[in-house]
TIMI-2910 file (N, C-alpha, C, CB; in pm, 1 decimal, decimal comma, always signed):
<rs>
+----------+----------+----------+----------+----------+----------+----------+----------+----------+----------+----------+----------+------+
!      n_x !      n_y !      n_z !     ca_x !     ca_y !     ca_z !      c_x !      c_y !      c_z !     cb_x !     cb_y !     cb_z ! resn !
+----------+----------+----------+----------+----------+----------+----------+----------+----------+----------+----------+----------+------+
!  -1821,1 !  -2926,6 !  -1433,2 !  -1858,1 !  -2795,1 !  -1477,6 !  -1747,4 !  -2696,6 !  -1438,7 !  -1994,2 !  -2753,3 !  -1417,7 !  Unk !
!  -1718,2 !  -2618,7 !  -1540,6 !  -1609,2 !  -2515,1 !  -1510,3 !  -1629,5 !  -2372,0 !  -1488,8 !  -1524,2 !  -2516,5 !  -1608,0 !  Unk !
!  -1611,7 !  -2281,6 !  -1400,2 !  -1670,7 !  -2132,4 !  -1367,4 !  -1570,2 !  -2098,5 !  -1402,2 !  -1721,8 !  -2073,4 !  -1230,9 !  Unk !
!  -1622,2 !  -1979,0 !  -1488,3 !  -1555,3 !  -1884,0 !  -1511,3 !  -1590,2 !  -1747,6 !  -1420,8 !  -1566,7 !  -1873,2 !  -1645,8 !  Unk !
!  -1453,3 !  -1684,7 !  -1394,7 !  -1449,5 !  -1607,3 !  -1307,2 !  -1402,0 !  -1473,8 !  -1369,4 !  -1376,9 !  -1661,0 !  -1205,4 !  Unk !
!  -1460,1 !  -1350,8 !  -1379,4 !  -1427,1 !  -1245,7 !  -1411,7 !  -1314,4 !  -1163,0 !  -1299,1 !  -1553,7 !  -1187,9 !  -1437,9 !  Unk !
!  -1201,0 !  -1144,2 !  -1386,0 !  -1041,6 !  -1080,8 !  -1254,0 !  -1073,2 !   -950,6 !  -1334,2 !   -804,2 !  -1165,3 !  -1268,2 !  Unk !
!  -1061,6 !   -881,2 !  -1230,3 !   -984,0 !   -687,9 !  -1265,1 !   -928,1 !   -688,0 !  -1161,6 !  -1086,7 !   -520,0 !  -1277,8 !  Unk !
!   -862,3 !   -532,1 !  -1151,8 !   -799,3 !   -487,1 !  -1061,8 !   -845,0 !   -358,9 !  -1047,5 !   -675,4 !   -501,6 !  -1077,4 !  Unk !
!   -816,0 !   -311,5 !   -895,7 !   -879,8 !   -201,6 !   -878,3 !   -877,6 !   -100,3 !   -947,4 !   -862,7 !   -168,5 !   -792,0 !  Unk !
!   -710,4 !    -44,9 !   -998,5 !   -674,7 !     +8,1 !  -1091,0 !   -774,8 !     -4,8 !  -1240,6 !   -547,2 !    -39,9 !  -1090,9 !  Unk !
!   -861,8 !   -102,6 !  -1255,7 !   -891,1 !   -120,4 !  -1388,1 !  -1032,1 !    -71,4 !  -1399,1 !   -870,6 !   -264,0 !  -1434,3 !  Unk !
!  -1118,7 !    -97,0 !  -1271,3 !  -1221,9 !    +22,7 !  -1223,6 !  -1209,9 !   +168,6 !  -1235,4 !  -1238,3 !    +15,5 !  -1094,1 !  Unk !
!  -1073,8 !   +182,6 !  -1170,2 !  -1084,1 !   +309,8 !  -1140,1 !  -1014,1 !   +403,3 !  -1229,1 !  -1045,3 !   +324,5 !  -1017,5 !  Unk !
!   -953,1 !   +361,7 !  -1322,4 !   -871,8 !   +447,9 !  -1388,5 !   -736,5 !   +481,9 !  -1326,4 !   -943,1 !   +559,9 !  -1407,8 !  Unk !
!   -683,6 !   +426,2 !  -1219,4 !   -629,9 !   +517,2 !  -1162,0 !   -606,5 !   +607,8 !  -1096,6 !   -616,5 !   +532,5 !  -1180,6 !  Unk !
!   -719,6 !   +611,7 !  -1033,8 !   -771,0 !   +782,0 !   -988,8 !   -700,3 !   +790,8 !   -848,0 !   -975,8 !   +813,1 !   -966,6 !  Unk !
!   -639,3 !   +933,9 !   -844,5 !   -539,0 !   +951,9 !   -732,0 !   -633,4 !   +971,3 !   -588,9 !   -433,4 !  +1097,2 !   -766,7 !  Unk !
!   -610,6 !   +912,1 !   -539,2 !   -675,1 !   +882,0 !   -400,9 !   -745,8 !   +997,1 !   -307,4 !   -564,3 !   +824,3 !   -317,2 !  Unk !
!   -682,7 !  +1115,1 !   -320,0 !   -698,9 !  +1247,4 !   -262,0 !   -768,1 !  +1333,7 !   -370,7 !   -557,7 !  +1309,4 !   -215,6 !  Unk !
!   -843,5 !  +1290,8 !   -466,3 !   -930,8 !  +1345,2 !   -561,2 !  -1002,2 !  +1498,9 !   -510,8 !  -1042,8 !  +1228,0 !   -586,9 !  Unk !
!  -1046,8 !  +1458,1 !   -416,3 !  -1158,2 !  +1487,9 !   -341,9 !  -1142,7 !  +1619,1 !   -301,1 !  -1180,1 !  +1400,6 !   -233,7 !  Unk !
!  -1032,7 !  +1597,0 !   -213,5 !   -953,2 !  +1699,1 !   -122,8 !   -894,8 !  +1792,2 !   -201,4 !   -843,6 !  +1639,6 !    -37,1 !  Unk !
!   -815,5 !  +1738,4 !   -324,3 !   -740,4 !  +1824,6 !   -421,4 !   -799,0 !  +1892,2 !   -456,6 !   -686,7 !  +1788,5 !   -516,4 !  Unk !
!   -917,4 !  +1852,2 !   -530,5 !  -1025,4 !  +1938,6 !   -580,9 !  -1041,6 !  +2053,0 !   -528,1 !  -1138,1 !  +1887,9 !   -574,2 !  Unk !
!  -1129,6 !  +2023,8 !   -367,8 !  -1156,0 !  +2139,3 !   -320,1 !  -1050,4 !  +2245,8 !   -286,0 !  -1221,5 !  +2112,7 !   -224,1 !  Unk !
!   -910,4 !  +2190,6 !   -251,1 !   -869,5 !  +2307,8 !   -229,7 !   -784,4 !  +2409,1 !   -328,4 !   -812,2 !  +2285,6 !   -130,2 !  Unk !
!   -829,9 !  +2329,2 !   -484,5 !   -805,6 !  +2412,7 !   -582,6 !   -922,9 !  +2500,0 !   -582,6 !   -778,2 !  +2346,0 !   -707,8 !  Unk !
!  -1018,1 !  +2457,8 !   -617,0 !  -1149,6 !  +2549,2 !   -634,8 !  -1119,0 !  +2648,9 !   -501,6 !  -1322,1 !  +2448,4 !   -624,2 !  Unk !
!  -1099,4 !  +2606,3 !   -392,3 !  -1104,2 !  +2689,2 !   -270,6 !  -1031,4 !  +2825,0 !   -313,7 !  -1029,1 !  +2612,4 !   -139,4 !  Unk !
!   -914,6 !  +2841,4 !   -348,5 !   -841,7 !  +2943,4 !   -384,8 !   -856,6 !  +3006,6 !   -569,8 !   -695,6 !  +2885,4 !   -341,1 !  Unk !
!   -965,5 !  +2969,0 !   -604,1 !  -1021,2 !  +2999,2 !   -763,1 !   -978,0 !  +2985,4 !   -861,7 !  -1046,1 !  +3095,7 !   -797,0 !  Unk !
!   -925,5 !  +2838,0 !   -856,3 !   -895,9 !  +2771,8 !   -984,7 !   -953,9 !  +2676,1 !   -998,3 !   -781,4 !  +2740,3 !  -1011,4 !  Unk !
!   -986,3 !  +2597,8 !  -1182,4 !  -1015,1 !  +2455,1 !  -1181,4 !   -932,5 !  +2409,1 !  -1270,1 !  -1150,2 !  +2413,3 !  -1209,3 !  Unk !
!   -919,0 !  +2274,3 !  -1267,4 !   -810,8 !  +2201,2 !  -1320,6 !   -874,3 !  +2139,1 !  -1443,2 !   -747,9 !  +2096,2 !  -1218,4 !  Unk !
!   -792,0 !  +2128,7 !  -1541,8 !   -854,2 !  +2086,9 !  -1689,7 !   -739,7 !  +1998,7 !  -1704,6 !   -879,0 !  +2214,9 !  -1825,6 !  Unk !
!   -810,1 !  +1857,5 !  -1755,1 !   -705,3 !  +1743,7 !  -1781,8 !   -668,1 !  +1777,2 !  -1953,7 !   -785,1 !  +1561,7 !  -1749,1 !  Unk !
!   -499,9 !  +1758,9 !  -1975,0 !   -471,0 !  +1837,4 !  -2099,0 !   -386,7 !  +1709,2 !  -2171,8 !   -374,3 !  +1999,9 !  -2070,0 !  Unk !
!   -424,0 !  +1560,4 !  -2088,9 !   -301,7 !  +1462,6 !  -2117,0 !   -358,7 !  +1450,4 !  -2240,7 !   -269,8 !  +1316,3 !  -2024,8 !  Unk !
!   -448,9 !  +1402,8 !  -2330,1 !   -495,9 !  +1363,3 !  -2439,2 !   -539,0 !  +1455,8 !  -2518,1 !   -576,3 !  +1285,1 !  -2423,3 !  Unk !
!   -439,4 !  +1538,3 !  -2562,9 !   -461,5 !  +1658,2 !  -2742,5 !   -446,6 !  +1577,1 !  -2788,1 !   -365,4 !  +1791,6 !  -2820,0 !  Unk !
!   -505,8 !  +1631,7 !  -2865,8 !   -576,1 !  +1604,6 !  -3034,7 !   -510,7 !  +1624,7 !  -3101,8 !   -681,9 !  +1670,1 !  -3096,5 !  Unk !
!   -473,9 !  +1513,4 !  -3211,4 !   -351,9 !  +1531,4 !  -3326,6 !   -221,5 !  +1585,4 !  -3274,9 !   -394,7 !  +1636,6 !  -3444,6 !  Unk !
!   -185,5 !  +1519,4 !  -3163,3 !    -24,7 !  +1599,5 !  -3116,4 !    -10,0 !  +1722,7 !  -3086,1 !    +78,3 !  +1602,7 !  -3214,8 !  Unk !
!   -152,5 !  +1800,1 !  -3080,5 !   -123,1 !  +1964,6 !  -3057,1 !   -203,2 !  +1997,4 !  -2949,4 !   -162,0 !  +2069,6 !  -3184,4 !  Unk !
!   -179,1 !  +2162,9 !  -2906,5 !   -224,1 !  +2151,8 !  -2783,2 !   -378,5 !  +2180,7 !  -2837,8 !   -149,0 !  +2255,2 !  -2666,1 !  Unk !
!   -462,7 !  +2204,6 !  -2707,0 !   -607,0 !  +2240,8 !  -2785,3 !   -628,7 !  +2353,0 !  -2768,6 !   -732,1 !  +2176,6 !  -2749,1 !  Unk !
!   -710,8 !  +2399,7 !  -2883,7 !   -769,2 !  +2525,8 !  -2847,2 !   -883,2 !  +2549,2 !  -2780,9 !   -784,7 !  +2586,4 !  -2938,2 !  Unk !
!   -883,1 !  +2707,8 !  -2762,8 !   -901,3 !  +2737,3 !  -2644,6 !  -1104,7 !  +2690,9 !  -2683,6 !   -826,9 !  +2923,4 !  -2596,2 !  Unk !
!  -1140,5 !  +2747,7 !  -2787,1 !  -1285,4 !  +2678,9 !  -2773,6 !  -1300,1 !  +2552,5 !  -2735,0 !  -1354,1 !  +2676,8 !  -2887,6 !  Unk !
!  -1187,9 !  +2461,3 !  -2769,1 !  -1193,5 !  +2320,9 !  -2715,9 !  -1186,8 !  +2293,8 !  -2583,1 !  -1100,0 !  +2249,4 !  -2763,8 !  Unk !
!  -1125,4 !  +2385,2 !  -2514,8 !  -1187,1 !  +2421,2 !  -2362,7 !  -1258,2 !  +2451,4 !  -2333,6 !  -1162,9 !  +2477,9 !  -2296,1 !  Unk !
!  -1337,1 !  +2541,6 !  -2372,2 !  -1418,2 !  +2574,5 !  -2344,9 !  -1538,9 !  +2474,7 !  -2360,0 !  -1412,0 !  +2673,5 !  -2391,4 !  Unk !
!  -1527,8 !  +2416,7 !  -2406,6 !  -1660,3 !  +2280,4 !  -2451,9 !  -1576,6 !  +2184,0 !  -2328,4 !  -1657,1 !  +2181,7 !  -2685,3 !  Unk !
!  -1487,7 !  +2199,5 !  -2236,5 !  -1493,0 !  +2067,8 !  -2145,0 !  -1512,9 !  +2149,1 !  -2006,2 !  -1335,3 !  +1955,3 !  -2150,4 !  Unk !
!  -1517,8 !  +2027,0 !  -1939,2 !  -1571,5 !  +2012,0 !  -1830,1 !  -1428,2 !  +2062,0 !  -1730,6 !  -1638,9 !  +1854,1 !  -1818,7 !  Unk !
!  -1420,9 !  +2136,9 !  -1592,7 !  -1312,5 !  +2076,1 !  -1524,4 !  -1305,5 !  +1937,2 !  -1469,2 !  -1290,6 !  +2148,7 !  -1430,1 !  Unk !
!  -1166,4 !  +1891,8 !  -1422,3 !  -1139,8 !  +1802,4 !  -1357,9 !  -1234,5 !  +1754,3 !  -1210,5 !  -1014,7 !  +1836,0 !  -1344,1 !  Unk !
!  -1328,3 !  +1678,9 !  -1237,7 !  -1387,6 !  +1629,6 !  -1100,3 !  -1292,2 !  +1520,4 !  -1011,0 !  -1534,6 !  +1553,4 !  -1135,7 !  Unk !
!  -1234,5 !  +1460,1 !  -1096,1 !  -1127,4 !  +1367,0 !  -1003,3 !   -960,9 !  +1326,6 !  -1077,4 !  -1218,6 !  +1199,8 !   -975,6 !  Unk !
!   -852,4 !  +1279,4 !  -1019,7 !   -768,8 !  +1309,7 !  -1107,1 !   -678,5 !  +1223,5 !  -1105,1 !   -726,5 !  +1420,5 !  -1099,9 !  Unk !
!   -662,3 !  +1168,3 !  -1252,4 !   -603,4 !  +1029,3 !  -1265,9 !   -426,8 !  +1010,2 !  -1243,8 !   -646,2 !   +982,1 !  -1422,0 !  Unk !
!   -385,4 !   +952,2 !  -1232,1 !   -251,0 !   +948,5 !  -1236,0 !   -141,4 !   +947,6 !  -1351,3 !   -236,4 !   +859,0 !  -1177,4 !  Unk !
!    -78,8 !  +1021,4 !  -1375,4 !    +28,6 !  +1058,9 !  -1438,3 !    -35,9 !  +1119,7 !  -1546,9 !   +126,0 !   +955,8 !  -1467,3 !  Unk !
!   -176,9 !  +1184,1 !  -1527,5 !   -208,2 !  +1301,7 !  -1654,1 !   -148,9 !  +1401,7 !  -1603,3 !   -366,8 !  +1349,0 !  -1694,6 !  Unk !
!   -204,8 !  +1547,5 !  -1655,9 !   -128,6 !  +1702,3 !  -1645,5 !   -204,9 !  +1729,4 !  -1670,6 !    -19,8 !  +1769,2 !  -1706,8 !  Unk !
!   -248,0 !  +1812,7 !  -1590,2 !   -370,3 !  +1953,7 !  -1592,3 !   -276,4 !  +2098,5 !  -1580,3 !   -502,3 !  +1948,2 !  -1419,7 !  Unk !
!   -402,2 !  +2145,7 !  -1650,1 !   -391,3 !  +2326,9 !  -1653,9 !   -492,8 !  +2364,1 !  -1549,7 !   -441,1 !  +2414,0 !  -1822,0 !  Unk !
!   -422,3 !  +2446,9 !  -1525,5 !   -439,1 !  +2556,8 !  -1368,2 !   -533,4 !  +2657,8 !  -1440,2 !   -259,0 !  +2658,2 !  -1290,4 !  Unk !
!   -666,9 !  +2646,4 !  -1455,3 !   -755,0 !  +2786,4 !  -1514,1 !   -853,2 !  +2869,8 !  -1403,2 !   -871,1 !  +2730,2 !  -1644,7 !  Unk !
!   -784,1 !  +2996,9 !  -1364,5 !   -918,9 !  +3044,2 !  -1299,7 !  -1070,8 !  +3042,7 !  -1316,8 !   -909,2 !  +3142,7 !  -1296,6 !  Unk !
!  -1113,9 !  +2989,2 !  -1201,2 !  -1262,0 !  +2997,4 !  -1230,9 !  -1330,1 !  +3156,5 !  -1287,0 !  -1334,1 !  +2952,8 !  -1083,5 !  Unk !
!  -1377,9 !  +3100,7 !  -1403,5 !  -1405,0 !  +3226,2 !  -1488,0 !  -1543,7 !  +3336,9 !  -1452,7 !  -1425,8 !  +3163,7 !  -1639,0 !  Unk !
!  -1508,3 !  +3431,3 !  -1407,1 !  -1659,5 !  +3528,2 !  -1412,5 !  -1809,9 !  +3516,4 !  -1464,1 !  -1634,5 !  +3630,4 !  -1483,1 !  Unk !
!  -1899,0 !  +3541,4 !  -1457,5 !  -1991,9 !  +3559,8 !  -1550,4 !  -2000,7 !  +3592,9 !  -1687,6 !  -2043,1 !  +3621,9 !  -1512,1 !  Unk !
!  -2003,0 !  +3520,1 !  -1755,1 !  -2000,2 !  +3568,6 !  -1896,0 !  -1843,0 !  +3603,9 !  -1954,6 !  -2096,0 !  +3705,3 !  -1900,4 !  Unk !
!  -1751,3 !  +3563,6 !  -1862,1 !  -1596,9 !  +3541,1 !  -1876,0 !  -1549,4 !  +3428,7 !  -1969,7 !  -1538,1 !  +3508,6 !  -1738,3 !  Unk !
!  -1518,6 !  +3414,6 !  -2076,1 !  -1458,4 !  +3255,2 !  -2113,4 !  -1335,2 !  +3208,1 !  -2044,3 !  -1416,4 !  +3241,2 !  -2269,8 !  Unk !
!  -1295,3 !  +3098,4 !  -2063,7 !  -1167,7 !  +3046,1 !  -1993,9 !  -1053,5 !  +3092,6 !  -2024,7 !  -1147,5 !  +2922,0 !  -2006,9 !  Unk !
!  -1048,7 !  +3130,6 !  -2147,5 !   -938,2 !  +3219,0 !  -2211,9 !   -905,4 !  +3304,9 !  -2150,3 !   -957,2 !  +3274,7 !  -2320,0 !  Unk !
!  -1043,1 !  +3434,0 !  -2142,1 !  -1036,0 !  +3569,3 !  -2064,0 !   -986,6 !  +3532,8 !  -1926,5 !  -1183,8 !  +3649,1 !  -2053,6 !  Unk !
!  -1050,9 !  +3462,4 !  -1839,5 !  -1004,3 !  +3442,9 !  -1761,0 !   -862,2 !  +3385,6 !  -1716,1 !  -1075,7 !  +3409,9 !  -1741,1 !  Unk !
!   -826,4 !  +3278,8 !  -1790,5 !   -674,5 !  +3292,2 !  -1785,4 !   -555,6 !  +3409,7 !  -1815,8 !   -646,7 !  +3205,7 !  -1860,7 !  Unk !
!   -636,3 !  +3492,3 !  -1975,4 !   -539,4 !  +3602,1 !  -1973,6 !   -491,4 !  +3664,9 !  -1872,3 !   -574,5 !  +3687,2 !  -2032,1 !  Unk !
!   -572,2 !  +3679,8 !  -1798,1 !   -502,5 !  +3793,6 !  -1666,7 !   -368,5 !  +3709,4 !  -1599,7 !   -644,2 !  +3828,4 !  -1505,3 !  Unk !
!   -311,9 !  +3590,6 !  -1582,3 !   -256,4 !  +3533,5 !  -1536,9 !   -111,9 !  +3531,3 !  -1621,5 !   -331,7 !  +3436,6 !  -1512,8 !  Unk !
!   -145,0 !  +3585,5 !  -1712,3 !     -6,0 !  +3605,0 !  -1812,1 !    +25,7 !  +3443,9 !  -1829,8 !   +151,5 !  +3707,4 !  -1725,1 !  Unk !
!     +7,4 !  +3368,1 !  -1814,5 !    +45,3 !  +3228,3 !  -1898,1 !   +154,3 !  +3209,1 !  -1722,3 !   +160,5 !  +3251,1 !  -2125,4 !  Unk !
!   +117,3 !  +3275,6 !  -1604,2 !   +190,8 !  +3232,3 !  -1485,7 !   +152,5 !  +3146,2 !  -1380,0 !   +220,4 !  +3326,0 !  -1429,0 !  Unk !
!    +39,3 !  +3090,3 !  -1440,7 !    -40,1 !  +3021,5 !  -1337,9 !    +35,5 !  +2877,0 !  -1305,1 !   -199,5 !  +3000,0 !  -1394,3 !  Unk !
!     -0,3 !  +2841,7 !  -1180,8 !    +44,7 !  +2644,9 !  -1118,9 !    +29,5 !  +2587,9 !  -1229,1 !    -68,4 !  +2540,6 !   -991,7 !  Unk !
!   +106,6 !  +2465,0 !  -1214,5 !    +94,1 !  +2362,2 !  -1271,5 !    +82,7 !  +2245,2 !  -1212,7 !   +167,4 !  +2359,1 !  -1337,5 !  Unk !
!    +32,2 !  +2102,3 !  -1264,9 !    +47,7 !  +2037,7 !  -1182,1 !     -0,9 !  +1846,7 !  -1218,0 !    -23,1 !  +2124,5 !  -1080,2 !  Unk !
!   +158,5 !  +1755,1 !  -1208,8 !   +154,8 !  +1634,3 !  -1253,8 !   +147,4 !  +1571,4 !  -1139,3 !   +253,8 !  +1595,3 !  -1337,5 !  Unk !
!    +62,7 !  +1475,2 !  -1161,6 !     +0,9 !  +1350,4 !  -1042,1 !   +122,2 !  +1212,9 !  -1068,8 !   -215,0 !  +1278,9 !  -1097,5 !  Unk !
!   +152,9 !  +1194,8 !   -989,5 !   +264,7 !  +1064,2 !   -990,0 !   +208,3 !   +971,7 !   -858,4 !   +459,2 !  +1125,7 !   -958,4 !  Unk !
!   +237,2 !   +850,7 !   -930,5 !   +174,0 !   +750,1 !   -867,6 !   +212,9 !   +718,9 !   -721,1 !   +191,4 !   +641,6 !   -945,4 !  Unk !
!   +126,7 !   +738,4 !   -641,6 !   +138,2 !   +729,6 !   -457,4 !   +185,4 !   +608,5 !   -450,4 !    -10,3 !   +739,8 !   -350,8 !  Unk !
!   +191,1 !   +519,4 !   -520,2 !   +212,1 !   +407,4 !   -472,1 !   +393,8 !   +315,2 !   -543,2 !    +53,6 !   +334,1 !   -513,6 !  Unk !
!   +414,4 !   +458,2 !   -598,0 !   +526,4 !   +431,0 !   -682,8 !   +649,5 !   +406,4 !   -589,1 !   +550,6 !   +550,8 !   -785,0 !  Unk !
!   +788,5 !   +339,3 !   -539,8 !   +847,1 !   +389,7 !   -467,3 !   +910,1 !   +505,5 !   -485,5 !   +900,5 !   +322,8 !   -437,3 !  Unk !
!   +966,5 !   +575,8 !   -373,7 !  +1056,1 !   +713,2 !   -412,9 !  +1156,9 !   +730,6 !   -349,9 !   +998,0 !   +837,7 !   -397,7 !  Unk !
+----------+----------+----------+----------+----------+----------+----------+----------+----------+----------+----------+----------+------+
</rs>
C-alpha cells in the first residue's frame, strides 16, 4: 500500500506574510494611518478612489506588495478626503523579504 502524503511549505499557508505583521500594523495605526495593499490594480491602472473605498485596510502584510499610506479617515470623511490634506506627501512603503540575503 502506498501513502500519499500532502507537502506545502510554510510560505504556501501563509502567503508570505511578513513576520512583524502585527507590530507594523499597530504602529501605523498608532500614529493615524492605515495601509491599503495597491500590488494588484485592475487592468494595469491604478484604482480609483471609490475602489478604495470599498476595501478593507491592510490587517497583515505580505511580502514584496506596496501599500498606500492613507490617514485614518474622520467620521463621515472618505479616504480620498482624508488623504487630500496630505497633498499626495504621505510614507510609503515596500516589504522585502527578511529572509532574502542583503
Amino acid at each position: 500500500m502506498v501513502k500519499k502524503v500532502a507537502v506545502w511549505s510554510v510560505s504556501d499557508t501563509m502567503r508570505d506574510i511578513f513576520p512583524q505583521s502585527r507590530e507594523l500594523r499597530e504602529t501605523v495605526e498608532r500614529h493615524g494611518w492605515n495601509l491599503y495593499d495597491m500590488t494588484d490594480q485592475p487592468e494595469g491602472r491604478a484604482y480609483s478612489w471609490d475602489e478604495i473605498n470599498r476595501m478593507s485596510h491592510a490587517e497583515q502584510f505580505e511580502v514584496y506588495h506596496n501599500y498606500m499610506f492613507i490617514p485614518k479617515p474622520k467620521a463621515g470623511q472618505t479616504l480620498r478626503d482624508a488623504y487630500a490634506v496630505t497633498k499626495g506627501f504621505g510614507p510609503s512603503l515596500v516589504i522585502d523579504d527578511p529572509n532574502d540575503d542583503r
